[in-house]
C-alpha positions as protocol buffer text, in pm:
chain_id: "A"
residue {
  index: 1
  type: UNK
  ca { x: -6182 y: -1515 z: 13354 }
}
residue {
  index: 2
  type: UNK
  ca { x: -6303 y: -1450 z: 13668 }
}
residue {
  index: 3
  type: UNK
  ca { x: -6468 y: -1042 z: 13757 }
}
residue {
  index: 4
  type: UNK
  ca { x: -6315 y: -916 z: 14081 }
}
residue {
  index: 5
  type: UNK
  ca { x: -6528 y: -644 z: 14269 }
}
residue {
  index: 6
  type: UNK
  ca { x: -6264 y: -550 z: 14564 }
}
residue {
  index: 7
  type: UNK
  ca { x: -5887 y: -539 z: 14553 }
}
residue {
  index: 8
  type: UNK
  ca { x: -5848 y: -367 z: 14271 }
}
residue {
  index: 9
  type: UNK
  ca { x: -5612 y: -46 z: 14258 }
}
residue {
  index: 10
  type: UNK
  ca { x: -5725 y: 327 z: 14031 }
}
residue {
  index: 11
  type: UNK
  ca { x: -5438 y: 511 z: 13910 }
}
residue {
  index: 12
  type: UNK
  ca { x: -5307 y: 801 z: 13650 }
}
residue {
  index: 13
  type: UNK
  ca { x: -5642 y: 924 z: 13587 }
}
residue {
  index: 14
  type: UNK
  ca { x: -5681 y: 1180 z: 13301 }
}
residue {
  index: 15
  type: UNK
  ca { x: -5743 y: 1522 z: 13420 }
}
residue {
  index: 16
  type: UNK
  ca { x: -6132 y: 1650 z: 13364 }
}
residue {
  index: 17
  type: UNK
  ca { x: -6257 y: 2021 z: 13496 }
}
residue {
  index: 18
  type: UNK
  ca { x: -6610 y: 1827 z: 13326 }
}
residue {
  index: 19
  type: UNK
  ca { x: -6839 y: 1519 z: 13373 }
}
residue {
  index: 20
  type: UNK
  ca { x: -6869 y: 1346 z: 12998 }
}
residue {
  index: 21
  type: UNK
  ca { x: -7152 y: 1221 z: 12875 }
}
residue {
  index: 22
  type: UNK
  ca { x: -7209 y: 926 z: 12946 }
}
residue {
  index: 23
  type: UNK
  ca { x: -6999 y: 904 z: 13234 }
}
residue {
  index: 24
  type: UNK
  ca { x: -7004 y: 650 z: 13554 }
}
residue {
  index: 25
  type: UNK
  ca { x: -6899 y: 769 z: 13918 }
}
residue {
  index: 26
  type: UNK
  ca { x: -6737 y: 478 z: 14102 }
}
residue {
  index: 27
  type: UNK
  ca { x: -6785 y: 399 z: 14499 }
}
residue {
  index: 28
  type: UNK
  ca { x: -6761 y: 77 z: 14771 }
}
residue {
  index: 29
  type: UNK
  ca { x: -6923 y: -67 z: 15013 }
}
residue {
  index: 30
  type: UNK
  ca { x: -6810 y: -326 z: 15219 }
}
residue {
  index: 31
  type: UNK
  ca { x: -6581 y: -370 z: 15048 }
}
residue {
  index: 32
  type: UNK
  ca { x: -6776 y: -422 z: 14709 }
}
residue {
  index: 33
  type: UNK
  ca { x: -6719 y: -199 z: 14407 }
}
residue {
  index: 34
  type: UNK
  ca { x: -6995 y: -26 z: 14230 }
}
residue {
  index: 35
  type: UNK
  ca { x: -7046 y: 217 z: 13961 }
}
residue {
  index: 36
  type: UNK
  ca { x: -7337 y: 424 z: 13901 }
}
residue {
  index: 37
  type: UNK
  ca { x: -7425 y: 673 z: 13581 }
}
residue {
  index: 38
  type: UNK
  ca { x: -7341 y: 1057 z: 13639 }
}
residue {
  index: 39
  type: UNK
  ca { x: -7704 y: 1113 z: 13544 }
}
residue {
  index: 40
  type: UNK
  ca { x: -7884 y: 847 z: 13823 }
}
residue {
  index: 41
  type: UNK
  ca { x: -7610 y: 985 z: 14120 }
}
residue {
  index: 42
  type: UNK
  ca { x: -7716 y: 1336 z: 14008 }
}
residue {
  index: 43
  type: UNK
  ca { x: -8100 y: 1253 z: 14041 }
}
residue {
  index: 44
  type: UNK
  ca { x: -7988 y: 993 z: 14352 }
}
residue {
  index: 45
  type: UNK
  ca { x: -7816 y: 1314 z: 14523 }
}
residue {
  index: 46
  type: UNK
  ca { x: -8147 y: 1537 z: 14441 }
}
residue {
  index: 47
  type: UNK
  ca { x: -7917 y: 1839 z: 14341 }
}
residue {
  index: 48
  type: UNK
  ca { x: -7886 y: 1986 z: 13997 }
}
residue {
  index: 49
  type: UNK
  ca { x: -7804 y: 2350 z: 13878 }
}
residue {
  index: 50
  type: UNK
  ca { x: -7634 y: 2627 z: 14143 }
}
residue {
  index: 51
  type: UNK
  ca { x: -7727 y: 2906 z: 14398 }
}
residue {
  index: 52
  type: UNK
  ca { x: -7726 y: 3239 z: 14360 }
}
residue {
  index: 53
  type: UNK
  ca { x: -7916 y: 3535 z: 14495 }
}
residue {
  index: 54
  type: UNK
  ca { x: -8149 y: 3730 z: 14342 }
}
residue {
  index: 55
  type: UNK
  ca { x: -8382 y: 4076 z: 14357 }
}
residue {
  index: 56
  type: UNK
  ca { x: -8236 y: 4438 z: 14414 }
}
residue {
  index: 57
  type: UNK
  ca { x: -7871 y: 4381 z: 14436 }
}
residue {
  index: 58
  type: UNK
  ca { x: -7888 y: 4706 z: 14717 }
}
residue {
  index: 59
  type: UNK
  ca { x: -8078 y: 4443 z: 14941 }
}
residue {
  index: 60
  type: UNK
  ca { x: -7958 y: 4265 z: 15217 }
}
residue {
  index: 61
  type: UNK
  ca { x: -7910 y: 3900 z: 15058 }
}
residue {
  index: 62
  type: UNK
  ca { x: -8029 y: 3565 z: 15266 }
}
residue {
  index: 63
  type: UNK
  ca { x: -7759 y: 3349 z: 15107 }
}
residue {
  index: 64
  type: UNK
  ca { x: -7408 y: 3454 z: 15179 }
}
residue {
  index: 65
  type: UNK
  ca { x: -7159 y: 3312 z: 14904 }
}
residue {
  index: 66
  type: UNK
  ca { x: -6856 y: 3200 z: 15041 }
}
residue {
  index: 67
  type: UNK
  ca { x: -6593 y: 3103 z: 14800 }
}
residue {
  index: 68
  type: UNK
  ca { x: -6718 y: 2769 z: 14795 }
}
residue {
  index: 69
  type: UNK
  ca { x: -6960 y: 2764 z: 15098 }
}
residue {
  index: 70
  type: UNK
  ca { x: -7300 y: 2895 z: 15035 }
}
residue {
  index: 71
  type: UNK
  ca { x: -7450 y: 3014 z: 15388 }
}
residue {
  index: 72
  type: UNK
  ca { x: -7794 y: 3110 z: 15474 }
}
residue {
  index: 73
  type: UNK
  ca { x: -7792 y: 3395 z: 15694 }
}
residue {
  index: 74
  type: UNK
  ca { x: -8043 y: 3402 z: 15985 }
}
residue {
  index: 75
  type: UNK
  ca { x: -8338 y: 3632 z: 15971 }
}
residue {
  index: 76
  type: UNK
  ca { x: -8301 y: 3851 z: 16368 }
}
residue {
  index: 77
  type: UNK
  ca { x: -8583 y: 4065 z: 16545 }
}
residue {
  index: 78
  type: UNK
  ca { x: -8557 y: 4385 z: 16479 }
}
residue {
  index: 79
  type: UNK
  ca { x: -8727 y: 4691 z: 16622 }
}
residue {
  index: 80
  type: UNK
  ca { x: -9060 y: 4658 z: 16590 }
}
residue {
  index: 81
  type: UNK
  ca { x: -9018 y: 4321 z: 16393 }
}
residue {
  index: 82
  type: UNK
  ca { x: -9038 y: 3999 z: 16553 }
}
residue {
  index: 83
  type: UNK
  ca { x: -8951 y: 3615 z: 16374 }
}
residue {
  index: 84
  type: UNK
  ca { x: -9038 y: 3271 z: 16448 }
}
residue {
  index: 85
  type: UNK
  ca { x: -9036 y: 2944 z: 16293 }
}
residue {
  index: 86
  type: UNK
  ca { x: -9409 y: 2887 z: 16194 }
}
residue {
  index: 87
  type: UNK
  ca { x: -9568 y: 2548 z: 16287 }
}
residue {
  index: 88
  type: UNK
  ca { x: -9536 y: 2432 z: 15887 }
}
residue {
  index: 89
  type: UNK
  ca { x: -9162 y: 2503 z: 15910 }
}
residue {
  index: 90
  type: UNK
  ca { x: -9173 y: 2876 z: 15749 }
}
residue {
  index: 91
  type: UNK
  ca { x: -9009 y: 3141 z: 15876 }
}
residue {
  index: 92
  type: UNK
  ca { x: -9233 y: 3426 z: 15968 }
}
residue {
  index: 93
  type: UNK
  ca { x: -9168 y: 3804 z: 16033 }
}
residue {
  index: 94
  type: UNK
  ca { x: -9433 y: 4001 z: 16202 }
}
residue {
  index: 95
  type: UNK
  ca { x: -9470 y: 4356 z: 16392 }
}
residue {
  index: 96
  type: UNK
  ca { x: -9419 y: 4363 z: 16729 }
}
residue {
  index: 97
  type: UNK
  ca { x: -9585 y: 4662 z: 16843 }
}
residue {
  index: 98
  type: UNK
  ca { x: -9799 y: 4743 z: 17173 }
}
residue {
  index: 99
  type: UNK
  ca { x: -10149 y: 5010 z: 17180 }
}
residue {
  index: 100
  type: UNK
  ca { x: -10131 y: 5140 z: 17542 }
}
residue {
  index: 101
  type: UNK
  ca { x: -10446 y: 5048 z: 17730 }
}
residue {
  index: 102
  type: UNK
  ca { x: -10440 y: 5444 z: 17912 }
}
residue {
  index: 103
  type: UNK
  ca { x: -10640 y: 5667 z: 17618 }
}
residue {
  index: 104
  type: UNK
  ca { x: -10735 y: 5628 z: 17288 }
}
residue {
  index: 105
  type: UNK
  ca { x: -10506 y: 5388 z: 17112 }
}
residue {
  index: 106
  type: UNK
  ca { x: -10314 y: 5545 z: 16737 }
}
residue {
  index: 107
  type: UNK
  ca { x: -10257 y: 5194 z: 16589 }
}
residue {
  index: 108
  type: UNK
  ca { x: -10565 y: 4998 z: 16595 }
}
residue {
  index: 109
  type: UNK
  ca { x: -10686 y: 4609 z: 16534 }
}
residue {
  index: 110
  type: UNK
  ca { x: -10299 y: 4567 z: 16588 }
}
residue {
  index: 111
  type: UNK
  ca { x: -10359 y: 4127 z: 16580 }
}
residue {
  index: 112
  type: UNK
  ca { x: -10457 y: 4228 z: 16189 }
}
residue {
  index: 113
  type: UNK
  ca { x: -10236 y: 4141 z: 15906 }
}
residue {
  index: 114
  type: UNK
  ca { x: -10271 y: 4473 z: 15826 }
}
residue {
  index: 115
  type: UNK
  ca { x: -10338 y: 4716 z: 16143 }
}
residue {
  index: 116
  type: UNK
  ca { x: -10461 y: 5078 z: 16127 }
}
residue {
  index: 117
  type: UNK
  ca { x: -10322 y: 5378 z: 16192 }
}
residue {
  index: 118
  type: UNK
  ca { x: -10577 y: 5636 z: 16323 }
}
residue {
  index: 119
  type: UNK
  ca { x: -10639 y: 5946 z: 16200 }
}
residue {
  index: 120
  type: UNK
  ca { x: -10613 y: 6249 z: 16401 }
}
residue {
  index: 121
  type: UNK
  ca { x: -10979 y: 6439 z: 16347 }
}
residue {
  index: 122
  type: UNK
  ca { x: -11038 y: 6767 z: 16450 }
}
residue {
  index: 123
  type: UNK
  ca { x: -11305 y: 6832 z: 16700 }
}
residue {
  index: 124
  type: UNK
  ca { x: -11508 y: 7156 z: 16865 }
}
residue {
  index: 125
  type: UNK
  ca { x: -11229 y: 7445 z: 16900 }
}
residue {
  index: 126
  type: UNK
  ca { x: -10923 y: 7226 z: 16781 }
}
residue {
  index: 127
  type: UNK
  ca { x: -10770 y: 7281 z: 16448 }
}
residue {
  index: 128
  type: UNK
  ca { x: -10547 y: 6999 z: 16253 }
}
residue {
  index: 129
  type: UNK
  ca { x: -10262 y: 7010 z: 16025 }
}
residue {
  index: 130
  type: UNK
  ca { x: -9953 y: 6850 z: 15854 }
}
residue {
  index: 131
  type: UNK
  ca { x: -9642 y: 7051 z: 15909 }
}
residue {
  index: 132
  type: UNK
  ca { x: -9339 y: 7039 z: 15702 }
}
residue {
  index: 133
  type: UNK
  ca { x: -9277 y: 6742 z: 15588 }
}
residue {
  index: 134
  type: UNK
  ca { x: -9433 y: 6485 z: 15855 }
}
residue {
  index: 135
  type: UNK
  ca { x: -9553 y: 6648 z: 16163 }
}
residue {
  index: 136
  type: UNK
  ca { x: -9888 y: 6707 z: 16271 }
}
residue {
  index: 137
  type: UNK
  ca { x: -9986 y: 7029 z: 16476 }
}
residue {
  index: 138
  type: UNK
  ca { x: -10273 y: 7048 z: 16690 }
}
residue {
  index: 139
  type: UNK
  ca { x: -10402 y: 7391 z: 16837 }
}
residue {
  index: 140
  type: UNK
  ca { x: -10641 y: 7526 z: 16972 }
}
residue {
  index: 141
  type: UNK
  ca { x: -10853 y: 7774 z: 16792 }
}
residue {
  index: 142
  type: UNK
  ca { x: -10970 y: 7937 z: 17107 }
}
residue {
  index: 143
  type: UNK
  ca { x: -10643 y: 8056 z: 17184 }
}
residue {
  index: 144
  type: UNK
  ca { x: -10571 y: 8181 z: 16813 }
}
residue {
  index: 145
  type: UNK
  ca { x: -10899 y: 8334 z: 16698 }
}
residue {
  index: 146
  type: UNK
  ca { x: -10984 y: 8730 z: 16701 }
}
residue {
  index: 147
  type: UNK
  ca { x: -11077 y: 9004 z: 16484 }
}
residue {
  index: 148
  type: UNK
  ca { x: -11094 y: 9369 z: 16513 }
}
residue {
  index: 149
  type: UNK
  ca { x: -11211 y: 9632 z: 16259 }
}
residue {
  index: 150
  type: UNK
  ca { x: -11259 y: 10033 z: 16366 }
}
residue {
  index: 151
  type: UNK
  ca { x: -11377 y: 10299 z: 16275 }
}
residue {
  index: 152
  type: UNK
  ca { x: -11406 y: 10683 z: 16387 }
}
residue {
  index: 153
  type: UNK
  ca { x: -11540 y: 11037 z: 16302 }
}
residue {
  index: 154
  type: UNK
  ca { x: -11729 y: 10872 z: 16026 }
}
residue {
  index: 155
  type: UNK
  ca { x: -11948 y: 11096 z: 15781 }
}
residue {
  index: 156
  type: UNK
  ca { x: -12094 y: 10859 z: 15572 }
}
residue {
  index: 157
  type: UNK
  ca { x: -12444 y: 10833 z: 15622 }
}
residue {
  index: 158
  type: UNK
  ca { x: -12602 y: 10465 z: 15506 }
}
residue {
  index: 159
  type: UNK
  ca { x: -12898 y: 10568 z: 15288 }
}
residue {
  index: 160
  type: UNK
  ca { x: -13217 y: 10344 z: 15427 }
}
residue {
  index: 161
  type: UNK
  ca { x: -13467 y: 10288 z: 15146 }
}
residue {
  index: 162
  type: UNK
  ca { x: -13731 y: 10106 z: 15385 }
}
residue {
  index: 163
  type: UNK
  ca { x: -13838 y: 10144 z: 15728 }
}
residue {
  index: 164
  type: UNK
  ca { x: -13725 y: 9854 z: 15952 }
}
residue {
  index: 165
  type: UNK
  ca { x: -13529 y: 9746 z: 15658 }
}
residue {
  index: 166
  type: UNK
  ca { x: -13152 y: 9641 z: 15742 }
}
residue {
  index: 167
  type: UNK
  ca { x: -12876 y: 9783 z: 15573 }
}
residue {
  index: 168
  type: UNK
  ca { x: -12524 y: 9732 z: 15599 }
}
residue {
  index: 169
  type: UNK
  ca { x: -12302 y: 10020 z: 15737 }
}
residue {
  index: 170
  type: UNK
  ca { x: -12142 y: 10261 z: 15537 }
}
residue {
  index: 171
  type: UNK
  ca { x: -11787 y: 10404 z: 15551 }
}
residue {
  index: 172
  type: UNK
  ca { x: -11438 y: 10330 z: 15585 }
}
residue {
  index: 173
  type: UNK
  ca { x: -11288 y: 10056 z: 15842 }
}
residue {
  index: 174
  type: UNK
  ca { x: -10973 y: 10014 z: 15990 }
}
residue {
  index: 175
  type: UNK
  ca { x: -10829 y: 9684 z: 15967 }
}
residue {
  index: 176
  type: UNK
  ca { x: -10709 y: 9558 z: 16272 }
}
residue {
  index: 177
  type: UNK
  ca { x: -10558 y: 9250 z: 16458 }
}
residue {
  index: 178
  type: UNK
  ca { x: -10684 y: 8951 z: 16285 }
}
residue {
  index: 179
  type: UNK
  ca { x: -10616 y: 8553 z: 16355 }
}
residue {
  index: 180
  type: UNK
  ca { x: -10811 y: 8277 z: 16163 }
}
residue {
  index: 181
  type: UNK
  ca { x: -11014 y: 8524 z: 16001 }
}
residue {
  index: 182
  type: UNK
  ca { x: -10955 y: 8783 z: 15708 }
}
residue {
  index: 183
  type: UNK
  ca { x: -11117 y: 9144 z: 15740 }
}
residue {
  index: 184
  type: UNK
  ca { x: -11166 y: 9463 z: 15489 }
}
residue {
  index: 185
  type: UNK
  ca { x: -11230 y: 9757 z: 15515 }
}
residue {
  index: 186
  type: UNK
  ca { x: -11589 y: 9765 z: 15436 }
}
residue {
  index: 187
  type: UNK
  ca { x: -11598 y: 9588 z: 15802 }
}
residue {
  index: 188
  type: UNK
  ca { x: -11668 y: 9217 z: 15689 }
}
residue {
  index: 189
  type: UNK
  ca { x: -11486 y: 8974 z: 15890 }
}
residue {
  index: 190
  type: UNK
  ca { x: -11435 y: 8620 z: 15724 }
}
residue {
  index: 191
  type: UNK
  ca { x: -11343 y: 8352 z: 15918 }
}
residue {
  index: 192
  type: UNK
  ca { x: -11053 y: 8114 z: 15712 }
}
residue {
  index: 193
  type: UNK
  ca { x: -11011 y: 7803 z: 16015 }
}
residue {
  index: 194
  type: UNK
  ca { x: -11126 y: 7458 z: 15885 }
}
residue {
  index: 195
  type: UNK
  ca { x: -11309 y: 7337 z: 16185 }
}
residue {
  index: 196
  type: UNK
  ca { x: -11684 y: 7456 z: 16264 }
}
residue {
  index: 197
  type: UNK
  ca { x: -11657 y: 7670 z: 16568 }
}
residue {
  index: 198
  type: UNK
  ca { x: -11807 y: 7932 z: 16766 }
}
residue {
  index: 199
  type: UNK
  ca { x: -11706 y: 8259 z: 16839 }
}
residue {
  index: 200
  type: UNK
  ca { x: -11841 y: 8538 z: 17019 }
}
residue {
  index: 201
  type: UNK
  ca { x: -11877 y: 8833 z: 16798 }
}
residue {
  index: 202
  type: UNK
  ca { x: -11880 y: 9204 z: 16971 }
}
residue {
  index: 203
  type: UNK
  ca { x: -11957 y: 9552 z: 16872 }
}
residue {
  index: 204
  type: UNK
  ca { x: -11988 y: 9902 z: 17010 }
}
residue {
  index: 205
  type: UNK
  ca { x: -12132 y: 10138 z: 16774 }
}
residue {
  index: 206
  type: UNK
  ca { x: -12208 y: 10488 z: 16811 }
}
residue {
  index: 207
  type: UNK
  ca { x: -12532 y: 10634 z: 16597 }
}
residue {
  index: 208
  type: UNK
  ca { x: -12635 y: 10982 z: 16483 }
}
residue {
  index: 209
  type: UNK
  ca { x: -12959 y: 11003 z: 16207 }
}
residue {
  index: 210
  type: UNK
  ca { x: -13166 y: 11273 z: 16048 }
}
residue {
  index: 211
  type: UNK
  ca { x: -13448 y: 11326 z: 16279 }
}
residue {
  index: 212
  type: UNK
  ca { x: -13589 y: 11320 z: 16619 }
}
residue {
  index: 213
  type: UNK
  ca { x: -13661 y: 11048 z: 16820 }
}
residue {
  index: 214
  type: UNK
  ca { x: -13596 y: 10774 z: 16559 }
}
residue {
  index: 215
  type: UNK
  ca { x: -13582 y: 10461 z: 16676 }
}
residue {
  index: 216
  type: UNK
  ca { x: -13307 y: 10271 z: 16578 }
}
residue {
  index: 217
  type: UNK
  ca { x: -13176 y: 9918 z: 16534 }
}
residue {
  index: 218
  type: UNK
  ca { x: -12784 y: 9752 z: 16511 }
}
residue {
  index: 219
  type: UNK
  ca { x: -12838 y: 9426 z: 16360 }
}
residue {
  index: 220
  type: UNK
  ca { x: -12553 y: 9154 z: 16315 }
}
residue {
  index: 221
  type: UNK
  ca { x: -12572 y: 9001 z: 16000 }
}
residue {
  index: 222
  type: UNK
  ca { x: -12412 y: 8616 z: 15877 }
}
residue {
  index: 223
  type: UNK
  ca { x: -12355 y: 8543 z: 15513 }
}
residue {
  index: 224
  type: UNK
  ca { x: -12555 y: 8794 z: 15442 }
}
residue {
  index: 225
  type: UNK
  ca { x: -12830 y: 8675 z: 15595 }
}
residue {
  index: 226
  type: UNK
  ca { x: -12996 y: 8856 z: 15951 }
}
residue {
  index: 227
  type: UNK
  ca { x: -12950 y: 8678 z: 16249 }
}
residue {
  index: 228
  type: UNK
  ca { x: -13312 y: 8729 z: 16409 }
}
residue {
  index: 229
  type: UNK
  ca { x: -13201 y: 8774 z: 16778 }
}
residue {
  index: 230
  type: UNK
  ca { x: -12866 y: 8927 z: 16736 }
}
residue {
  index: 231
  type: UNK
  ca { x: -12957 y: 9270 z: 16755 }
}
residue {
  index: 232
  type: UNK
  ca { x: -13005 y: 9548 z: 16995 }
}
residue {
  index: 233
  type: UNK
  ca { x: -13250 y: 9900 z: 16979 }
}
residue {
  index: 234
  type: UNK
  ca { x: -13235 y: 10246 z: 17093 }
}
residue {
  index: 235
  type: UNK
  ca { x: -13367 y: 10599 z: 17021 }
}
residue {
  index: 236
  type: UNK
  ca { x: -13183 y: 10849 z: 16872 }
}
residue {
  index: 237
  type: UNK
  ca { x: -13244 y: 11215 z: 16784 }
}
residue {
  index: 238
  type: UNK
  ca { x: -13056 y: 11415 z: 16554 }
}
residue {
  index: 239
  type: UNK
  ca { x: -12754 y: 11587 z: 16710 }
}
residue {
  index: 240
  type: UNK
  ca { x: -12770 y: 11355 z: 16969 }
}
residue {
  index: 241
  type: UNK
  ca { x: -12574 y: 11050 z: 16879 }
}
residue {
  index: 242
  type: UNK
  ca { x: -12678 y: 10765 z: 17104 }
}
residue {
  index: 243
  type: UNK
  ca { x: -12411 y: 10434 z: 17148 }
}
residue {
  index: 244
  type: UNK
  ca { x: -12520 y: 10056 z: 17172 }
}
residue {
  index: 245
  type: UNK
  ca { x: -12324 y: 9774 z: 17252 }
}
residue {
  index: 246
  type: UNK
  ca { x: -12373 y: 9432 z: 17109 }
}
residue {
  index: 247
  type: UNK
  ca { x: -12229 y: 9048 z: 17188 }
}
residue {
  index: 248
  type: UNK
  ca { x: -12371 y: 8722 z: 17039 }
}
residue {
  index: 249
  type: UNK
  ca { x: -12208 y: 8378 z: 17012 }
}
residue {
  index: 250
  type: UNK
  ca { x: -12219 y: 8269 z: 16664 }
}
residue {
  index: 251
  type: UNK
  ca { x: -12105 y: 7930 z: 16484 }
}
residue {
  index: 252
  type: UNK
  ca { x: -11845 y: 7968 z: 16227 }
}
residue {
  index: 253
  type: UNK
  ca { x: -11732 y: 7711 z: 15960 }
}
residue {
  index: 254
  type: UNK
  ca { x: -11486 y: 7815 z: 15694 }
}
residue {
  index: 255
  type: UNK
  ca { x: -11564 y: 8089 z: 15446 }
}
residue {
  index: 256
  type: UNK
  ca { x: -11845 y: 8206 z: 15685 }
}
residue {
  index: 257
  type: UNK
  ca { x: -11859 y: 8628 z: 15747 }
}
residue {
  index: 258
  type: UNK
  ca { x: -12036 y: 8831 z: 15957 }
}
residue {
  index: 259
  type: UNK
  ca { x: -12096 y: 9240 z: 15918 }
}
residue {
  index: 260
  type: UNK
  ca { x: -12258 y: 9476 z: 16083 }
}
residue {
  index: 261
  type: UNK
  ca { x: -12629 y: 9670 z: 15978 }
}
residue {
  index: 262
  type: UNK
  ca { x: -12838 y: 9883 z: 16086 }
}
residue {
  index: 263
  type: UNK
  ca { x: -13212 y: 9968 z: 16081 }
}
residue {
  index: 264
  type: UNK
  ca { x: -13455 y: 10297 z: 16131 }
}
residue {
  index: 265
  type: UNK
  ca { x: -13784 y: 10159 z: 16234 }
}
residue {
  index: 266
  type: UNK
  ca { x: -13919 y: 10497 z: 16256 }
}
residue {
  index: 267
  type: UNK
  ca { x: -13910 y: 10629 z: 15876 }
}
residue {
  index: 268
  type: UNK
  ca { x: -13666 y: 10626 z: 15616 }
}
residue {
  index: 269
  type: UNK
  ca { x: -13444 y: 10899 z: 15732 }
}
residue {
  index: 270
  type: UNK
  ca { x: -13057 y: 10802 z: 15666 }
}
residue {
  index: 271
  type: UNK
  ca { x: -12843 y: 10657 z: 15976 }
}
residue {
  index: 272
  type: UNK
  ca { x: -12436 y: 10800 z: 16006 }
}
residue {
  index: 273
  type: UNK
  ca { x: -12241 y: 10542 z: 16218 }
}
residue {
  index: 274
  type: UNK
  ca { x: -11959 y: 10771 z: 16337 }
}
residue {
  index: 275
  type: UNK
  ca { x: -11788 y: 10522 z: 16522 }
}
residue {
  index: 276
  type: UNK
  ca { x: -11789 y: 10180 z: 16546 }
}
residue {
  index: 277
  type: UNK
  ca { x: -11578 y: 9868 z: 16702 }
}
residue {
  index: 278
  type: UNK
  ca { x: -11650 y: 9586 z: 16544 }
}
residue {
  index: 279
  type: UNK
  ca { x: -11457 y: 9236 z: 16609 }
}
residue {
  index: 280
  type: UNK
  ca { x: -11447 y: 8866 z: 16774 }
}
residue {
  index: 281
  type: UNK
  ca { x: -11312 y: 8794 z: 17099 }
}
């Protein structure tokens, strides 16, 4: 009997929604038959298994399923996001954004993998700060700072111990006006801004002491500690209340106070500030 390989006719095949074991796939050409296992046209073909996507199902998917046609989407620029085709066939997605050459640039190295955003520092009479929930305020402490405590018809006397000995002055202060510092009403003024600055601190304060001719001193004190030029001198008698006036420019940083003393370089007879105006301009 003699094997035909063309000519022949396939009919009324049994119905199969599966490949059997075993199985051969059929195909021509020119005009010659051949038949090949399921398994070798399967490995011939290089395709096994399906496609599906995967990851957070919220995402927007690469491969498009439809019905029967799987399509890859294509990946677009975006704002700030540029693609290309890399030179190893990849597709790559970078940012696409510009520093301005006028100024100091916000987003540095930005050729990095990985560029930096700059942070805003304060600097000498600027103040920094997040607002709500991602703003950033700047402002300028100069135009915010002052303090102001007062006081009049005082009666107090501050009790001096020492001659040419500083103490602070007694009585009751009026709180006034205060911005970026805190004040009581012992007449300490704190200042609360969180950038080093300076200030000019001023005061007007009228003396009256037990005595004649005592020489006295108003003496601005920071932290507690004397600050050896800021001070000013005059003589008083008793009954004769004498007024001195006193400005100094002083560097602040946060939790720093000032306050005002005073001093009798003559003996130890008790000073009564009766007035006194006392702030930072």
């Amino acid at each position: 009997m003699v094997k035909r390989a063309d000519g022949r006719k396939k009919s009324d095949f049994v119905a199969q929604d599966t490949v059997l074991a075993n199985s051969f796939m059929d195909y021509f050409v020119n005009n010659t038959n051949y038949r090949i296992s399921y398994q070798d046209l399967v490995a011939g073909l290089g395709v096994t298994g399906s496609i599906v996507t995967t990851g957070d199902v919220s995402g927007s998917p690469v491969l498009e399923i439809d019905g029967t046609v799987n399509k890859i989407r294509n990946i677009e620029n975006g704002s700030g996001i540029v693609t290309s085709i890399t030179p190893t066939n990849g597709v790559k997605v970078s940012h696409n954004f510009t520093a301005n050459a006028d100024g100091l640039p916000i987003l540095l190295n930005t050729t990095a993998a990985s560029p930096t955003i700059a942070s805003i520092v304060a600097g000498s009479g600027i103040s920094v700060a997040a607002v709500n929930a991602g703003g950033i305020q700047i402002t300028s402490i100069a135009d915010e700072i002052n303090a102001q405590v007062t006081m009049h018809d005082n009666s107090t006397a501050t009790t001096i111990s020492t001659t040419s000995t500083p103490v602070k002055v007694a009585g009751t202060f009026v709180v006034g006006e205060v911005s970026t510092f805190t004040a009581d009403n012992t007449g300490k003024l704190t200042y609360t801004g969180a950038t080093t600055t300076t200030v000019q601190i001023v005061a007007s304060v009228t003396l009256d002491v037990v005595g004649t001719n005592q020489d006295l001193t108003v003496h601005l004190f920071k932290n507690g500690i004397s600050l050896p030029n800021a001070k000013i001198s005059r003589t008083v008698t008793s009954g004769s209340a004498g007024n001195v006036s006193l400005f100094y420019n002083v560097s602040m940083a946060a939790s720093d106070y000032v306050e005002i003393y005073v001093a009798n370089g003559s003996s130890t007879n008790n000073i009564t500030v009766t007035d006194c105006l006392f702030g930072v301009s």
